[in-house]
C-alpha positions in Angstrom: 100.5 211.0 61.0 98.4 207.9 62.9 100.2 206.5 65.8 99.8 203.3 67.0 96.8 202.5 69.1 96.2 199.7 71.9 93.0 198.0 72.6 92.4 195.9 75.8 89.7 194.6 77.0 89.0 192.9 80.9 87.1 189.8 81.2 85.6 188.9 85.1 84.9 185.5 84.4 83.3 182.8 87.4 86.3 180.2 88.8 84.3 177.3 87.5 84.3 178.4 83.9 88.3 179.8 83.6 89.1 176.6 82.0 86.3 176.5 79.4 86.4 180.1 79.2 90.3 180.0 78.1 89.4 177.0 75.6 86.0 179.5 73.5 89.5 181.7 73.3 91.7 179.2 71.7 88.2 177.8 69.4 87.3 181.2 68.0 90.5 182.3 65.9 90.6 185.5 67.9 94.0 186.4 66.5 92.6 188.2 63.6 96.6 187.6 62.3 95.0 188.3 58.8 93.6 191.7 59.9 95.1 195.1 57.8 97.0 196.8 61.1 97.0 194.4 63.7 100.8 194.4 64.5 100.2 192.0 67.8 97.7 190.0 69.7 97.6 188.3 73.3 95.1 187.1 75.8 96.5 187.2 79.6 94.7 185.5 82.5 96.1 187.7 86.1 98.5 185.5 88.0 96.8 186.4 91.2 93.6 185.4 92.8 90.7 187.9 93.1 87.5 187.7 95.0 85.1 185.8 93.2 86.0 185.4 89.4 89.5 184.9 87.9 90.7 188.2 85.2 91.5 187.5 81.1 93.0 190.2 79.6 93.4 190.8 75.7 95.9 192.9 74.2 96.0 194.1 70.9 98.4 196.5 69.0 97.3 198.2 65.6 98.9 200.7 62.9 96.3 203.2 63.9 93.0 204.2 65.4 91.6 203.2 61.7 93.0 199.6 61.2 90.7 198.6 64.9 87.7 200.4 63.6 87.9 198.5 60.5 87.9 195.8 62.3 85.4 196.2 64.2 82.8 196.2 61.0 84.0 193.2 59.6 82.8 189.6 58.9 85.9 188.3 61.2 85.0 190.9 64.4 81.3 189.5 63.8 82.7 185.6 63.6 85.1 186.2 66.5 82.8 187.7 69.0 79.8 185.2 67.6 80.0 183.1 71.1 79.7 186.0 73.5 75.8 185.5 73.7 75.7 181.8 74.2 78.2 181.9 77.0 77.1 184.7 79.0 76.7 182.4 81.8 80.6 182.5 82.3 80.8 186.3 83.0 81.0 188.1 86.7 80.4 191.2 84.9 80.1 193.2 81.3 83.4 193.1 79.4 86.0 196.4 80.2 87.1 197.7 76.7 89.8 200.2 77.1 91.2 201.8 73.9 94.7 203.5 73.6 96.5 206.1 71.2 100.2 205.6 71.7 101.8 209.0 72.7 105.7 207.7 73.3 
């Protein structure tokens, strides 16, 4: 039986950029609402300063292991992470993917 799984992913962005960082978020249609398995999706930004660059989290819940991968080969994954490139200048650091099977 698949369980649930949890992707999140941590985004070090400059100070200068948050607020055109946060706005290439609410552009791209990264919901994916249409998406086989994704039961729920958010995007977080830390309510706390850090040294330097200011944290975006986002937090997705699938079905299973299977529904994410899926995702990740199609034409909406490609769309969705299309800007990454092209903005590169916003970033502190690479993105932090961390993936998650749900035990309890």
């Amino acid at each position: 039986m698949a369980s649930e799984y949890i992707t999140m992913n941590r985004f070090k962005i400059k100070p200068e950029f948050a607020d055109a960082y946060l706005k290439v978020w609410q552009e791209a249609d990264v919901s994916a609402k249409s998406m086989p398995g994704l039961l729920e999706f958010r995007f977080f930004k830390l309510d706390a300063k850090k040294d330097g660059y200011v944290l975006f989290s986002s937090f997705a819940r699938w079905q299973s292991k299977e529904d994410f991968l899926n995702w990740t080969k199609s034409e909406h994954f490609r769309k969705s992470h299309s800007t990454g490139p092209k903005n590169r200048e916003m970033y502190v650091d690479r993105p932090e993917l961390e993936c998650f099977e749900v035990l309890i």
